[in-house]
Structures are given as C-alpha cells and as structure tokens.
C-alpha positions as CSV (number, residue, x, y, z in Angstrom):
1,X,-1.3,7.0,27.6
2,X,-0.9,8.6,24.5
3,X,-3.0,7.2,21.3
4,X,-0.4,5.8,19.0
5,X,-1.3,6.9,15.2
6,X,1.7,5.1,13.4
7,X,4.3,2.1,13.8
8,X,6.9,0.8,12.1
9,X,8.5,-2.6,13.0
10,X,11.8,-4.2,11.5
11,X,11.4,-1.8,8.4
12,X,13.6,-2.7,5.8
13,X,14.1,-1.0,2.1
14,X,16.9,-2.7,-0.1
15,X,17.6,-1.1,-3.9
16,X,19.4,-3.2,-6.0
17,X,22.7,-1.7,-7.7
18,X,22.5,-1.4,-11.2
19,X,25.5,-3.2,-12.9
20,X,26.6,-4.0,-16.8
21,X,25.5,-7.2,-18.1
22,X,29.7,-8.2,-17.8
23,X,29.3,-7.0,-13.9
24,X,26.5,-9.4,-13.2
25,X,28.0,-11.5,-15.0
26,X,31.5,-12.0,-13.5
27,X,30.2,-10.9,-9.5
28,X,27.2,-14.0,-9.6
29,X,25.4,-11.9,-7.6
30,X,23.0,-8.9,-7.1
31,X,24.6,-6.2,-4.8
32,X,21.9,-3.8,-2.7
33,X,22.0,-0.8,-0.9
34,X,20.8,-0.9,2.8
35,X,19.1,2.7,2.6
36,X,16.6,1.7,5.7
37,X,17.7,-1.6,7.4
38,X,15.6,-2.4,10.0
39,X,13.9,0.1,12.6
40,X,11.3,0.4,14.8
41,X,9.7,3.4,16.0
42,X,6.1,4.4,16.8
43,X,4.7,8.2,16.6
44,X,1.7,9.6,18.9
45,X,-1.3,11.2,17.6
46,X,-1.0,14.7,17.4
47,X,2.4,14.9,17.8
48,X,5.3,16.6,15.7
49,X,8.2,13.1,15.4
50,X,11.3,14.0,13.8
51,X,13.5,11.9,11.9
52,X,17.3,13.6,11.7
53,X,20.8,12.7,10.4
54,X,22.6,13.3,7.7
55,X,22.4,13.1,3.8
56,X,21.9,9.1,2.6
57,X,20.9,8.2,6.1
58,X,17.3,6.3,5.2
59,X,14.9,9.3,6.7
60,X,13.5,10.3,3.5
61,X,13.3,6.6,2.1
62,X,11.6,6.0,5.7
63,X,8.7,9.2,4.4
64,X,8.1,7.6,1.4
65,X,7.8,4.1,2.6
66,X,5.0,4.9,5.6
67,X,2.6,6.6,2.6
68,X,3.6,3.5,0.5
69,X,4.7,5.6,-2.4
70,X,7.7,3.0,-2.5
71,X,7.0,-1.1,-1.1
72,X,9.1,-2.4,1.5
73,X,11.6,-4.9,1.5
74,X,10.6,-6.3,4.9
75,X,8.7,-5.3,8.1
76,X,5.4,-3.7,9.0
77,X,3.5,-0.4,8.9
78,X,0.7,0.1,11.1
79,X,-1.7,2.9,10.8
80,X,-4.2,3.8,13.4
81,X,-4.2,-0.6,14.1
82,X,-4.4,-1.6,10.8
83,X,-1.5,-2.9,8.7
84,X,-1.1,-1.2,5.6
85,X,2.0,-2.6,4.7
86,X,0.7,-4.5,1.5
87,X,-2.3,-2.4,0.9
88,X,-2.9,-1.7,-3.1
89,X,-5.6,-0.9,-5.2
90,X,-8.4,1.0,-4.2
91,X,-8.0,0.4,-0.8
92,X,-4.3,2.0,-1.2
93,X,-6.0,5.1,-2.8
94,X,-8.5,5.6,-0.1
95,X,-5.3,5.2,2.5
96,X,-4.0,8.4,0.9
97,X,-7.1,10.6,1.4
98,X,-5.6,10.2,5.1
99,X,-1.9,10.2,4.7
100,X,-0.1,13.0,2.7
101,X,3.6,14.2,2.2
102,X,5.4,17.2,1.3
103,X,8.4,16.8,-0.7
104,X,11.3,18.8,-0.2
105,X,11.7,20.5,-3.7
106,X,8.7,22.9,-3.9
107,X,10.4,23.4,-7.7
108,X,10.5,19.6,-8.6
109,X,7.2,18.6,-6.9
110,X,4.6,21.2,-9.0
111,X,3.9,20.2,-12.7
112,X,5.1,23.0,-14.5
113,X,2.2,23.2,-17.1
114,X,-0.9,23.0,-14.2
115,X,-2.0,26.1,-12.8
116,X,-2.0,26.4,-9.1
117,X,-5.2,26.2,-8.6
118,X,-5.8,22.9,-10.5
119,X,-2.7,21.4,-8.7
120,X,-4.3,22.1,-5.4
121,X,-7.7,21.2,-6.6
122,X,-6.7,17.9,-8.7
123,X,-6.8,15.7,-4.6
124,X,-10.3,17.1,-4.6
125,X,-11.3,15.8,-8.0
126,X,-9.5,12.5,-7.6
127,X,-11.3,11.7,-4.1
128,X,-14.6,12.8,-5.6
129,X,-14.4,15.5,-3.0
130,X,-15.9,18.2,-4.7
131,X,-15.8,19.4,-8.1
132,X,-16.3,22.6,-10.1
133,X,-17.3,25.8,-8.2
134,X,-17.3,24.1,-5.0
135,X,-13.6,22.7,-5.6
136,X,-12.8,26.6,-7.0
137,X,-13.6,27.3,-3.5
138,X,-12.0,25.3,-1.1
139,X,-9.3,25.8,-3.1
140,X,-9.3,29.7,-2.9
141,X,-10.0,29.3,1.2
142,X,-6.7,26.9,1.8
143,X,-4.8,29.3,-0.1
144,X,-5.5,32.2,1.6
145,X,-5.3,30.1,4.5
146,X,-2.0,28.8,3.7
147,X,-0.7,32.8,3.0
148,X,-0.7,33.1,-0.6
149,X,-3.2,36.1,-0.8
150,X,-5.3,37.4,-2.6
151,X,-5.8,33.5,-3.7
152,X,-7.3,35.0,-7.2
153,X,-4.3,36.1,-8.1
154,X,-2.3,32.2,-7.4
155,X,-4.9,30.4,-8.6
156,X,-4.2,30.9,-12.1
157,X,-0.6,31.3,-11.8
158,X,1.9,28.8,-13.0
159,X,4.8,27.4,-10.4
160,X,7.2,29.1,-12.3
161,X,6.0,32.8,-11.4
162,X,6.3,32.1,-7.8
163,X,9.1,32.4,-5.5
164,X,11.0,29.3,-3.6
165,X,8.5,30.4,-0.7
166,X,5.2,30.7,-2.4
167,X,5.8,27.2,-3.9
168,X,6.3,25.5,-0.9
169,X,3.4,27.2,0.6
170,X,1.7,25.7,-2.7
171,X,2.9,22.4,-1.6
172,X,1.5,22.8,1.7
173,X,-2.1,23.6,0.5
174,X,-1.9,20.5,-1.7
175,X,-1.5,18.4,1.0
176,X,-3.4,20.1,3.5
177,X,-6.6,20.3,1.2
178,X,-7.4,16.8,2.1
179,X,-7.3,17.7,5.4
180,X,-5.3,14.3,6.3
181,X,-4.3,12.9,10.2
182,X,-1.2,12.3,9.1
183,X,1.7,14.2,6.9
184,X,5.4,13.5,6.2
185,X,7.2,16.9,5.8
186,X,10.4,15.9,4.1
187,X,13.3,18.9,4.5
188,X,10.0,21.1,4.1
189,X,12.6,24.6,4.8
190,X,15.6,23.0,3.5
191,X,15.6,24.8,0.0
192,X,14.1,28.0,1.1
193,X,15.2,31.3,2.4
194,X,16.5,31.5,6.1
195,X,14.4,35.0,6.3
196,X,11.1,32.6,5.1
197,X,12.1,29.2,7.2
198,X,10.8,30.8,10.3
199,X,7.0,31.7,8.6
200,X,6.7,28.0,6.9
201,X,7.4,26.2,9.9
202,X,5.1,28.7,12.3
203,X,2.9,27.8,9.2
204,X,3.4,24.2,9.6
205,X,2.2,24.5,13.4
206,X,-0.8,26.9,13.1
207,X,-2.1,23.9,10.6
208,X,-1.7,21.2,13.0
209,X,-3.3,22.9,15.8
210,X,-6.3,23.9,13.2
211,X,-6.6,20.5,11.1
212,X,-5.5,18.0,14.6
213,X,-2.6,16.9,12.0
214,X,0.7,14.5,13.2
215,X,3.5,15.4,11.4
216,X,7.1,13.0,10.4
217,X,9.1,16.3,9.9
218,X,12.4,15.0,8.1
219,X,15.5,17.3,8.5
220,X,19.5,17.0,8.9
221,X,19.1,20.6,10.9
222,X,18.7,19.8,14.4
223,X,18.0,23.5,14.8
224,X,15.0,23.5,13.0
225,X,14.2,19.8,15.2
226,X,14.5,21.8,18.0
227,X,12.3,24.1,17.3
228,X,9.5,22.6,15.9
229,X,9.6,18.6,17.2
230,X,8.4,16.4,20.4
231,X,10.4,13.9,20.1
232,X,13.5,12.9,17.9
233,X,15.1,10.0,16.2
234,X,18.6,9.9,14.5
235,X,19.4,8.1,11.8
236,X,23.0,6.4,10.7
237,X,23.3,4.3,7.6
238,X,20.1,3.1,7.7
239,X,19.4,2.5,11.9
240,X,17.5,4.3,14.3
241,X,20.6,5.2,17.0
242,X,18.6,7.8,18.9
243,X,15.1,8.7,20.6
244,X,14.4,11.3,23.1
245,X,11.5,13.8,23.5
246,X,13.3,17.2,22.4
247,X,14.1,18.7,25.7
248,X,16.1,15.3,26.9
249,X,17.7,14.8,23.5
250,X,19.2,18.2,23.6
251,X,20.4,17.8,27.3
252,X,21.4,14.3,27.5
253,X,22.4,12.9,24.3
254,X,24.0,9.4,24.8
255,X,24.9,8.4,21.3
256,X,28.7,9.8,20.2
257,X,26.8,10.3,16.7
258,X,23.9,12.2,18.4
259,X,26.6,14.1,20.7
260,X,28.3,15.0,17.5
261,X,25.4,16.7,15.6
262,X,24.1,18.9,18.5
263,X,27.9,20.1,18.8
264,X,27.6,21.3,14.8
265,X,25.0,23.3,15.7
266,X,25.8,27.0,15.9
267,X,25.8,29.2,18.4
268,X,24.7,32.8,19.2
269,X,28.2,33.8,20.9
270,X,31.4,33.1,19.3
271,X,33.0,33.1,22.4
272,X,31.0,30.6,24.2
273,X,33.1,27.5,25.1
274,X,32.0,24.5,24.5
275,X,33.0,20.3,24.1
276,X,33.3,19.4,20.5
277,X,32.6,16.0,19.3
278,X,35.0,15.4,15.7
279,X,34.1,12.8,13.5
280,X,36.8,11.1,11.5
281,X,36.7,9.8,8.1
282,X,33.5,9.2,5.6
283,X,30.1,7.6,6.4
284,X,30.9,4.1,4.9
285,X,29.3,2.7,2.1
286,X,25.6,2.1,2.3
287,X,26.2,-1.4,-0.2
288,X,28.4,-3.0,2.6
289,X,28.0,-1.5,5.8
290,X,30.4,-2.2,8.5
291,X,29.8,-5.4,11.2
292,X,28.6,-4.5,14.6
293,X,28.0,-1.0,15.4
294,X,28.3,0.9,12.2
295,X,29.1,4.2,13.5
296,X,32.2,2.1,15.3
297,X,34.6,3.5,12.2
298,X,33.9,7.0,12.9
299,X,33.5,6.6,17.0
300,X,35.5,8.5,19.1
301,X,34.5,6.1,22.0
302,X,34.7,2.8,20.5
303,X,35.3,-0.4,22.2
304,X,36.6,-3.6,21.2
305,X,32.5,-5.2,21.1
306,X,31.4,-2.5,18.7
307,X,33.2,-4.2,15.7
308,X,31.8,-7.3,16.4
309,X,28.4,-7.0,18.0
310,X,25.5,-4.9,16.8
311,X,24.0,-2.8,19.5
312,X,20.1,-2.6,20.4
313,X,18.0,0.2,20.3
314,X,17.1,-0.1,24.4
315,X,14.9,1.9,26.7
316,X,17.2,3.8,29.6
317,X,14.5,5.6,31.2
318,X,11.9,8.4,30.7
319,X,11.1,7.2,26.8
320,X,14.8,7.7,25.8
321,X,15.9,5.0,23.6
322,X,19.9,4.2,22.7
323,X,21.6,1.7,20.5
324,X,25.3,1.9,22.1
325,X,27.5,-0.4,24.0
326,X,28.8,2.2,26.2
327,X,25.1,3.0,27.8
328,X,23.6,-0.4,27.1
C-alpha cells in the first residue's frame, strides 16, 4: 500500500452572494454559491493527482482550501494523519513551511516593486531559514536550478522585465525554495506559451523526482493531465464525478461528462474518426444547482432517477471511482 500524504472528506466551501441592502431586504435570506460542495478524495505520497474540469468547477477553490489560504465551510483536511482543518496561528505558519502553491498568473502573483531575488528569498527570511549571504545563496542555486541563468542577472530584476515564462519559473523557485512535501500547481501552463508549456511541466517533474515533492496539478486541459498526472479527478459544479489512474481514465471513461472532455481533445490527424460526446446548454448556476445528478441537464444519457436522486461517488474496480446512475 501506498502512503497517503493528503485527505479530504465531505469538503465544502460556500461564498455568500453580495446583495443591496433592498435585496436582503425583500429575499429574507442569504443566497451562497456552492463553488466545492462536498468531496472526498485522498492523494498518495509522491504522486502527481490532478484535479480537471472546466472553468467555475471548484478545483482551484479545492487548491486554496488544502493550504488553508481560504477556511472551509464544512469537512476535513488531513495531512500526513493530522487534521489541519482549523489550524491557525503559529501552528498554521509552520504548516506552510510544508505545503506550498503556485498560482496560475505568474503576472498577478510577483509583487511588482520586489526584486526577484527578495521575492524568492522573503520564505527563507520568514521561516528563519537563513538570512543574508547564506539566503543570497540558496537563492542564486534554485534559480539556476529552476533555469533562469545566470541567476545574477534575475536576482536583481523586477517581474516586469521578465517574460510570461521566466515569471512562472520565478513562481516555481518560490515555492520550491522551501523545499515543501506537498505543492498545489494551479493552471501552472495555462497562461504561458505552447512552445514553453512543454519545458515547465518537464520542469515541474525533474523537481519532484529531486525534492520527493506530491503535486495537486489543477488544469481544464486534459492534454496536459495526460501527460504529466497518475491519477485524475473531474470536477462538475462543485462534485468529484470521476477518478481513475491516467491510463484507465483515458481508456474507460464512464462518466458522460468525463466521456465528453476526452472527446474535446484534439487530435494529430484530421481525418481520424472518432465518437463525439455534444453537450447541450450552459453549466447551471453554481447559487442553485440542479436536484439529483447535476450534470442530468446537460446529459446525453439521462434517466428518469438522475433528476431526482443524487448519485455516489462508488468504487467499480481497479481504484476507478464513478458518481453515475448508469454504472452504479
């Protein structure tokens, strides 16, 4: 058996709506939107777990609510056996020596006025780490190290003389500097080049074989999923509908949803014939989600009990997990 590093157990994050005081004051009540409403899901040490779907799904509220930069609404997160659901204080700050993230903007997620070489150093400083020349140099190894060479030259550069690429690969030395068991990459490669989405993510997986590092890699590409995850879950409207290790999930997908992302993908050969799966109308609204199943208004394969009965997330064999009435 695998050692499990992280678990997540009836997760829930609820934001309430903003209204005018006249909204409150005519509805009588405080509307909320569902952005993660309910999952469970556990990830292996050492292993690369993806979290995919499409934009306002709940994966990157998931990201931010395992290194507690946002509190839950309900449920439990579990860290190497310990619960660090309500952790705060110092005890929270220690906790994030160990668990870092990546944010998807490399351009939103640099303080414009620090240097590169303070950003990178400031985890150092604040974990009492090191300090002064010693800082100065782990600093100038993980940026070589990272690719941004020769690291005199970045380390006194501000984010907004570096390309979409170098930024990211600032981001990544940030995080990595700490040299932390666990790391949520969210959309890491979403807002950079193709030509350089190939080098971060081979990037990605050199530092994890170096630094023993898990990864939750967040994306909506399930190209990218394919290429760099062991396992996968899909998101919908805030539930987990889907979770396979990568080889099954790409040749037995049993959720329609699932079935309908892997036929998006594109292909090589224009010519090669294969099954599309069409979805119909717009994800519904996040505030209100539908009864039962809520992919059952955009399911090609709906039945009757998927308006009226919410499916389970059940075990079919061989670690693949499925919440559908037509395999349950």
């Amino acid at each position: 058996m695998v050692e499990q590093i992280l678990s997540v157990s009836g997760l829930k994050k609820y934001f309430p709506v903003q209204k005018s005081f006249v909204e409150r004051l005519l509805s009588g009540k405080v509307d909320y939107v569902k952005a993660v409403d309910g999952i469970d899901f556990e990830i292996r040490k050492g292993e690369i777990f993806t979290l995919a779907g499409e934009t306002g799904c709940g994966k990157t509220t998931t990201g931010r609510l395992i290194v507690r930069l946002i509190e839950p609404t309900a449920g439990k997160i579990v860290f190497e056996g310990r619960d660090i659901t309500h952790l705060r204080g110092e005890e929270l700050r220690k906790l994030r020596r160990r668990l870092q993230i990546v944010f998807q903007d490399p351009y939103a997620s640099l303080n414009p006025r620090m240097r590169v070489g303070d950003a990178v150093k400031h985890p150092l400083e604040i974990h009492g780490i090191a300090e002064g020349g010693e800082a100065k140099k782990l600093v100038l190894e993980m940026l070589e190290r990272v690719g941004l060479t020769p690291p005199e030259q970045f380390y006194n550069a501000y984010p907004h003389q570096l390309s979409g690429g170098e930024r990211q690969r600032v981001a990544l030395a940030r995080a990595m500097i700490l040299k932390p068991d666990f790391v949520v990459a969210d959309e890491p490669v979403s807002m950079i080049d193709v030509s350089l989405r190939a080098r971060i993510l081979e990037l990605m997986l050199e530092l994890k074989r170096e630094l023993d590092v898990t990864y939750l890699f967040i994306t909506h590409d399930l190209a990218v999923a394919k290429y760099i995850s062991n396992r996968i879950a899909v998101m919908y409207l805030g539930k987990i509908v889907e979770i396979a290790e990568t080889r099954e999930f790409f040749t037995n997908p049993q959720h329609p949803y699932t079935m309908a992302l892997i036929s998006a993908i594109p292909v090589p050969d224009p010519k090669a014939k294969r099954e599309r799966v069409i979805l119909k109308g717009e994800t519904p609204n996040p505030i209100n989600p539908p009864s039962g199943c809520r992919f059952h208004t955009r399911c090609p394969y709906k039945m009757d009990i998927c308006s009226v009965e919410e499916p389970q997330l059940l075990d079919i064999g061989n670690g693949h997990y499925v919440a559908c009435h037509r395999v349950s």
